[in-house]
N, C-alpha and C positions, 0 to 999 in steps of 0.2 A: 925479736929481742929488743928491748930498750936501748935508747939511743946514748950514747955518750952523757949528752947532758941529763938526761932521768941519773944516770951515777953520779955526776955533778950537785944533783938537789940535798938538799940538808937530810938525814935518814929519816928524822919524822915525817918530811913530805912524801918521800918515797914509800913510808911503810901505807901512809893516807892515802896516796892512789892505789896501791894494793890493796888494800882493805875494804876502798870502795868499789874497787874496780870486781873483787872475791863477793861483796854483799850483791851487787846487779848481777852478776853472773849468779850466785845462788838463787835472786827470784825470780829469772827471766830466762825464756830459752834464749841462746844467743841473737837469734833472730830480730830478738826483741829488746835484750840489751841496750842501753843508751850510752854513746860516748860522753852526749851532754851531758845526761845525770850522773857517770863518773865524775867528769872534771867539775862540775856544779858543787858536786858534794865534797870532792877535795880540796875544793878552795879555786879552783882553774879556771879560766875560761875555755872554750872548746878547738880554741885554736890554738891554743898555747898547748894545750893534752896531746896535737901532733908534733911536735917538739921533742916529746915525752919517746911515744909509741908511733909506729907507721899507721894503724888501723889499729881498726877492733879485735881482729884475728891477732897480729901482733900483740896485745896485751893477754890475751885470752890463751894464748900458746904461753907467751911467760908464766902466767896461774897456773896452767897446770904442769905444765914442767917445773917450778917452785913447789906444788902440791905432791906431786910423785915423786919428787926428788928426794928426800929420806929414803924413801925407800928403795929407791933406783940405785943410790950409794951403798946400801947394805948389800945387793944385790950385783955389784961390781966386783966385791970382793972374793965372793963365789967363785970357780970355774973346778969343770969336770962333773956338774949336776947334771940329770934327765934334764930335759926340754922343761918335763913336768915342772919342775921346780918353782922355776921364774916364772910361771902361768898360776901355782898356786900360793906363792907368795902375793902375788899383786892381786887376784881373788881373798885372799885373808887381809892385805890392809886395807882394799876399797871396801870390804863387808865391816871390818871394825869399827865404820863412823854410825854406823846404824846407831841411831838414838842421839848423834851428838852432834855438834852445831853445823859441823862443816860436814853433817848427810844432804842438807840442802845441794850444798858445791856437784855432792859425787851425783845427785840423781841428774841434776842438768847436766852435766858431764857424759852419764852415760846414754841421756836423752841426746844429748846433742851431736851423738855419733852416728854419724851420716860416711857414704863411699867413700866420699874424699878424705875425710876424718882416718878413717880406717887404713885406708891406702897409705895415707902420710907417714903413720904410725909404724902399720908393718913396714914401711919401704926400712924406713928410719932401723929398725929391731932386726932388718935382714943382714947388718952389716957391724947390729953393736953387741962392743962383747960378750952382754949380756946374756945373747944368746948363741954367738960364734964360740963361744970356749965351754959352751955345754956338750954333752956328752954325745961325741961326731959320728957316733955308731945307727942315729935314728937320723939325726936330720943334715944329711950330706952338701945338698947347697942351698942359696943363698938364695932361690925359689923358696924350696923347701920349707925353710924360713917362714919368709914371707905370705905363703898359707898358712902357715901353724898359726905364725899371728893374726893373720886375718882370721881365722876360725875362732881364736881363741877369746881375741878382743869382741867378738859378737855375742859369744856365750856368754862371757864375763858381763855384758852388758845386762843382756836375758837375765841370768840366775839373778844379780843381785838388785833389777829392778821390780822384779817379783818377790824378792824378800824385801824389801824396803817397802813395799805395795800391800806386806802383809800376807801375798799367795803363796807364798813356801815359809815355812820354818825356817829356821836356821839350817840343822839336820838334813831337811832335805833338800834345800840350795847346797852345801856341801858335798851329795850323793848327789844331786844332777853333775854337778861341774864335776864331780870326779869322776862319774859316767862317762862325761866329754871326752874329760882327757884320756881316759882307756879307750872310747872309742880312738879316738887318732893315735894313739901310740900304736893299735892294734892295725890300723891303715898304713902307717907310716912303715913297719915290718911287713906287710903282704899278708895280713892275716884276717882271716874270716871276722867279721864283729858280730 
């Protein structure tokens, strides 16, 4: 999270470290991301950018929580949906950038989901409402959880870096992920897949 004073700064400054900080995240794995050439290109020096942010990962967890967040808020409002739900809601709006400016953002995003990445996520989705007020009849605790999204956030990675890649269709990124999700729902009841 940003620190105090990043909410302190004028919003045009703030929107400029966002926007450069959203352009190196789009051409770079994180890995390889610059703090310097964020602060460089917002006007910063590189030590005044920790002022701003703790680290790289701190600015980087802000992006895409600011990024997911429309949709994370629609998806609040929900409760008593399948599991399903919220797994192909967030498969329909990370597939929707296809063609448009911020599909750079989603492919290093879901390039850049590594164990830890994954783990964080699910730990995080084991306990928010998002998917605690979904329908209590398939996924009883807060394990439970916790692998659905980890399986889920893998897949979702799979399917829509092979359609952004050109190897699936639309259609049949659709029909894999939905394959997915029957297989685990089919798990998740004790049922033969």
């Amino acid at each position: 999270m940003p620190t105090e004073k990043f909410f302190n700064l004028p919003k045009e400054k703030q929107e400029s470290i966002l926007k450069c900080a959203f352009n190196e995240f789009s051409e770079n794995d994180f890995d390889k991301a610059s703090i310097f050439s964020i602060a460089q290109k917002s006007g910063f020096s590189r030590s005044s950018f920790y002022c701003y942010f703790k680290d790289k990962n701190d600015i980087y967890k802000y992006l895409v929580y600011n990024f997911l967040k429309p949709q994370l808020d629609k998806l609040q409002t929900t409760s008593n949906k399948p599991a399903k739900y919220f797994s192909q809601s967030m498969f329909e709006y990370l597939i929707s950038f296809h063609g448009k400016s911020e599909q750079a953002f989603v492919e290093k995003l879901l390039k850049n989901m590594n164990p830890e990445n994954i783990h964080y996520i699910a730990y995080e989705l084991q306990s928010s409402p998002l998917l605690v007020n979904c329908d209590s009849s398939k996924l009883k605790t807060s394990y439970d959880i916790y692998i659905f999204s980890s399986i889920i956030l893998c897949n979702i990675a799979i399917v829509i870096l092979n359609y952004f890649e050109g190897q699936l269709t639309k259609p049949q990124a659709e029909k894999y992920f939905e394959r997915v999700i029957q297989i685990i729902e089919n798990s998740v009841k004790g049922e033969n897949v």
